[in-house]
C-alpha positions as CSV (number, residue, x, y, z in Angstrom):
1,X,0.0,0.0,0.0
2,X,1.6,3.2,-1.0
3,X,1.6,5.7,1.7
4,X,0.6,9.7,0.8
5,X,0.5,13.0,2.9
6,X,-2.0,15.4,2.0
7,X,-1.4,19.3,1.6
8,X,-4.6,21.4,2.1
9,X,-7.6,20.4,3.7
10,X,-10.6,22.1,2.1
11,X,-13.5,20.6,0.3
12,X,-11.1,18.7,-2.6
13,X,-9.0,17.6,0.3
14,X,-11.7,16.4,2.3
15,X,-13.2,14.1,-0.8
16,X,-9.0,13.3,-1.4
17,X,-9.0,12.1,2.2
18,X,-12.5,10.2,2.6
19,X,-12.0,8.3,-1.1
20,X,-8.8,7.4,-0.2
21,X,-10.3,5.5,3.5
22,X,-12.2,3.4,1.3
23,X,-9.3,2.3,-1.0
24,X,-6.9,-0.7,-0.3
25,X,-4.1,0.6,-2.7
26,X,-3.5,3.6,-0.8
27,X,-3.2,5.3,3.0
28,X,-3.4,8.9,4.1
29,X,-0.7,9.1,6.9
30,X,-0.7,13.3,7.0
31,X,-2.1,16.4,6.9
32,X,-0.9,19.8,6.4
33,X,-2.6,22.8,6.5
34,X,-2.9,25.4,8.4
35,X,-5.7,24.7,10.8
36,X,-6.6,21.6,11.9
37,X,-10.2,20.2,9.8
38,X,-12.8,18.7,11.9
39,X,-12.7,16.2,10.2
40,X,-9.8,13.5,9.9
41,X,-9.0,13.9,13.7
42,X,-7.5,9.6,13.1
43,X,-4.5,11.2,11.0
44,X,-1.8,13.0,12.1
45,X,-1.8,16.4,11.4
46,X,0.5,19.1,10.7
47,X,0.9,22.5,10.4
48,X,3.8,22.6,7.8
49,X,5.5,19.7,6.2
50,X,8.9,20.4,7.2
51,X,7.4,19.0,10.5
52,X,6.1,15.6,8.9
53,X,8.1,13.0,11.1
54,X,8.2,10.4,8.5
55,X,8.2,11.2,4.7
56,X,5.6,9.7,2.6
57,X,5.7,8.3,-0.8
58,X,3.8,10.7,-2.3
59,X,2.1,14.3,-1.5
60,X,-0.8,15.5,-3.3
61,X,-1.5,18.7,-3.2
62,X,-5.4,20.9,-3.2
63,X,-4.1,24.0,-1.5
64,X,-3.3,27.8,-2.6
65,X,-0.7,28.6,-5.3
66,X,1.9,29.7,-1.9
67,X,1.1,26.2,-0.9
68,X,1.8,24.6,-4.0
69,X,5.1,26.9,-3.7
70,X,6.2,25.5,-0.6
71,X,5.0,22.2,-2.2
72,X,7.9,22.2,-4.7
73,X,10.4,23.4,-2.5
74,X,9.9,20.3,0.2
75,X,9.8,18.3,-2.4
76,X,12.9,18.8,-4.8
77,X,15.1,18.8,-1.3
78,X,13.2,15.6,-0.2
79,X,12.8,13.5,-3.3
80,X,8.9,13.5,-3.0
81,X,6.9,12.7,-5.8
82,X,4.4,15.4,-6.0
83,X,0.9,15.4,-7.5
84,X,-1.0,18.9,-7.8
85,X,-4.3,20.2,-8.8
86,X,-4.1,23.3,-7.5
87,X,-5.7,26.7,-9.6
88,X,-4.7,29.7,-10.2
89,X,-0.9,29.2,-10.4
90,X,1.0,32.2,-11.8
91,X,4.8,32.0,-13.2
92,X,6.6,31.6,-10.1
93,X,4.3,28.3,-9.2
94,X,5.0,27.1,-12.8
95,X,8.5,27.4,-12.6
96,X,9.2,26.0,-9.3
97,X,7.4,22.9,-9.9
98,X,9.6,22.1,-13.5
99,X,12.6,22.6,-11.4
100,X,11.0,20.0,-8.9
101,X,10.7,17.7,-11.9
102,X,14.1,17.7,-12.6
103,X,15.0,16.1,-9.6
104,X,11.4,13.6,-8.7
105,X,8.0,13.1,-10.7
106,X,5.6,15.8,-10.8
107,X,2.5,15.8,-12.0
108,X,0.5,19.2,-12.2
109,X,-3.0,19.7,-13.6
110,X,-6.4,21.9,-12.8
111,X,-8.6,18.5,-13.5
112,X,-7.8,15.1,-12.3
113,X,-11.1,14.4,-14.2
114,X,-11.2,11.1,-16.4
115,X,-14.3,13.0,-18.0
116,X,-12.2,16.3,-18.6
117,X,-9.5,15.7,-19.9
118,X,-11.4,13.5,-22.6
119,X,-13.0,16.3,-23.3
120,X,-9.4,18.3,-23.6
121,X,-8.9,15.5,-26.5
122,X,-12.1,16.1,-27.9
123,X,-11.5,20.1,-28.2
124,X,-7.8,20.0,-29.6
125,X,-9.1,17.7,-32.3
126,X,-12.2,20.1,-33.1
127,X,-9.9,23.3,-32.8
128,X,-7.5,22.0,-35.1
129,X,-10.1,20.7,-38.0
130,X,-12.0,24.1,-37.9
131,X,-10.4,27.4,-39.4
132,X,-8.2,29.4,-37.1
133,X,-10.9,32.6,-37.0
134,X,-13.5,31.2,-35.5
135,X,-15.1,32.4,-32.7
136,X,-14.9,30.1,-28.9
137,X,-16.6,30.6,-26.0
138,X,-15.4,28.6,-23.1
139,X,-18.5,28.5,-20.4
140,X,-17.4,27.4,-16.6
141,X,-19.9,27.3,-13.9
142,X,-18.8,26.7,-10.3
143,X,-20.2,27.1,-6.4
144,X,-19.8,30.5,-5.1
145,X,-16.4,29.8,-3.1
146,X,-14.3,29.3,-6.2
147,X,-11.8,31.8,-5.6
148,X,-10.2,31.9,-9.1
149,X,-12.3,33.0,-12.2
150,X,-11.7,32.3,-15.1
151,X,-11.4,28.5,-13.9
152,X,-8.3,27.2,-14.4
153,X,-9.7,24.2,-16.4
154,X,-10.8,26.7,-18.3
155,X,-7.9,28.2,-19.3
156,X,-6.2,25.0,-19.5
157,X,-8.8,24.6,-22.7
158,X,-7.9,28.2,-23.8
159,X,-4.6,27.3,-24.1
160,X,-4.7,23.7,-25.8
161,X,-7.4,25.6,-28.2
162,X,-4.7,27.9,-29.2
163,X,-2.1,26.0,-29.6
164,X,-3.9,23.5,-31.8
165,X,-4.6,26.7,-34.3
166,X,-1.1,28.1,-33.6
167,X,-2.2,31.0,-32.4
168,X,-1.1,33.7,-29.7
169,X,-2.9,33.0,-26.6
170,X,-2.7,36.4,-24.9
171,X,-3.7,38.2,-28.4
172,X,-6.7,35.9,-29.0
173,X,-7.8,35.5,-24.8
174,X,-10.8,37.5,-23.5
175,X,-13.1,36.8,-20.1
176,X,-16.1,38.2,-18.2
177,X,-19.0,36.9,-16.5
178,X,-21.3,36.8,-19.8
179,X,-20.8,36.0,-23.4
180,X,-20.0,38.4,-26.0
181,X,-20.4,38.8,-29.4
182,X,-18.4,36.0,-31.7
183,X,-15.0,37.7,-33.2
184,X,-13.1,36.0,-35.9
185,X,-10.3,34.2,-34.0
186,X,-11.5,34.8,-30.1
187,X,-11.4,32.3,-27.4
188,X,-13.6,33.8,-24.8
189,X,-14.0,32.5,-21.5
190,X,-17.2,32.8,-19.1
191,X,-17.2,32.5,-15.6
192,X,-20.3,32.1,-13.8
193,X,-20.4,31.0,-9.7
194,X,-23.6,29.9,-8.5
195,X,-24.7,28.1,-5.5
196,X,-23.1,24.6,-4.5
197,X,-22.2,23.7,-8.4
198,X,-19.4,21.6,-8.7
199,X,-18.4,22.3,-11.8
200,X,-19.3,22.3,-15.4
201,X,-17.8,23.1,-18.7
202,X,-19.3,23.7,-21.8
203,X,-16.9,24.9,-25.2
204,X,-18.8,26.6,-28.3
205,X,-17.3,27.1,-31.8
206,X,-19.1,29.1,-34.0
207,X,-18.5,28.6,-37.6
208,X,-20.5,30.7,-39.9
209,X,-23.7,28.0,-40.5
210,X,-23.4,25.7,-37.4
211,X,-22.3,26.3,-33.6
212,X,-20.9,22.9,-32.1
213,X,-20.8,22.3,-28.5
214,X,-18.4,19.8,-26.0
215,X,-18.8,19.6,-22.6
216,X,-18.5,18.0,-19.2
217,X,-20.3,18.1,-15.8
218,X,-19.5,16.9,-12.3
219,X,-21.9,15.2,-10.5
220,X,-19.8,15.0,-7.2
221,X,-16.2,15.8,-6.2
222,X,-14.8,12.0,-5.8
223,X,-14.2,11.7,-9.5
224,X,-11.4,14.7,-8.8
225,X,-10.5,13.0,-5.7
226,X,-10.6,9.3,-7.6
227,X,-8.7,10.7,-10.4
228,X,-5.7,12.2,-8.0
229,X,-5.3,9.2,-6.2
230,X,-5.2,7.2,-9.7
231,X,-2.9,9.7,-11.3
232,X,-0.4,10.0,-8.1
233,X,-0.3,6.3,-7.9
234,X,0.6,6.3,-11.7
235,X,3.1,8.7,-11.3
236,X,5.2,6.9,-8.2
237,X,6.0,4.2,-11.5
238,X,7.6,7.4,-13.6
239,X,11.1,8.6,-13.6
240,X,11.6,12.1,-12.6
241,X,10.2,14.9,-15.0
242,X,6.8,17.0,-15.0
243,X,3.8,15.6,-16.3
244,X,0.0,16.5,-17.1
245,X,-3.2,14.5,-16.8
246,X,-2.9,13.8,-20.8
247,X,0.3,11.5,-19.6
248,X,-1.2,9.8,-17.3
249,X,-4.0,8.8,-19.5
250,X,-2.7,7.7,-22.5
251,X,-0.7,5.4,-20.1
């Protein structure tokens, strides 16, 4: 059974931690956050990880972009493979985790979602047959306490949409909280938070006589938290170097 500490202890790492009890491949032996959760009083907890007594196979990380900082750090001096689906990382995140890789296995992605990242195939394949100019709208919907908007799922698709039509993300990249009208060559994201919604994803292209439509919706969080586990457990097999949910899947 491959052992795994856990950084961050919000909702995603709650589902991390109670689909992991009911796994035989797999044990939670720690906890870092900041505060203590109410739930998961059976596991040892800890306030930072250079305070983790024994290191663990594997950390999977669902905390803030300063965690996932601190994440990389620990685990480039430790040798710790390190899965992440942590949003909203900026450069400093990015770069910190590659030089992580060069040393362990890392594994960084906004959706652990089987269901997603399907989807992610389906999109590359429908940006690249369709001209470069037309118009995408990326639609997310999420619960109220997302902090990060667009989602970064969403801009995950932005980004594999552009690249497929070889174009300049940051010249083509527009967001609000409602659509807009279709402009040749735009990839405009949506962000919408409302209530408890999990999380759904919906991408429109608009050619000139047709509009077709991809998307995915989450029914619960345990197919993120199924999805780390499986993806981190995956990764403990793979030499050292930084990896995506695309990797892992065409495994």
């Amino acid at each position: 059974m491959r052992r795994a500490a856990l950084l961050g202890t919000g909702l995603m790492g709650q589902r991390v931690a109670e689909v992991m009890a009911r796994r035989t491949d797999a044990s939670l032996v720690a906890l870092i956050s900041r505060n203590r959760p109410e739930w998961g009083r059976d596991t040892p907890w800890y306030d930072r990880l250079d305070e983790l007594d024994d290191l663990p196979g594997l950390l999977i990380d669902f905390s803030l972009p300063a965690g996932t900082l601190a994440a990389a750090a620990w685990c480039r001096a430790n040798l710790v493979p390190l899965i992440s689906g942590t949003t909203g990382l900026a450069e400093a995140e990015r770069s910190a985790l590659q030089a992580t890789a060069e040393l362990t296995p890392v594994l960084w992605s906004p959706n652990l979602s089987r269901g997603v990242n399907l989807l992610m195939r389906s999109v590359i394949e429908t940006a690249a047959s369709l001209p470069p100019e037309t118009p995408v709208e990326i639609l997310d919907v999420h619960h109220v306490h997302k902090k990060d908007a667009p989602s970064g799922t969403s801009l995950l698709l932005a980004r594999a949409i552009a690249a497929a039509r070889g174009q300049d993300l940051d010249h083509h990249l527009s967001f609000s909280d409602k659509p807009t009208e279709p402009r040749p060559g735009m990839i405009h994201c949506v962000s919408r938070r409302e209530g408890e919604r999990i999380g759904d994803h919906q991408v429109r292209f608009f050619s000139r006589h047709e509009r077709i439509e991809l998307g995915h919706s989450a029914a619960e969080r345990d197919i993120y938290a199924a999805g780390a586990i499986d993806a981190g457990l995956w990764l403990l097999e793979q030499p050292a170097g930084l990896y995506s949910a695309a990797d892992w899947l065409k495994a």
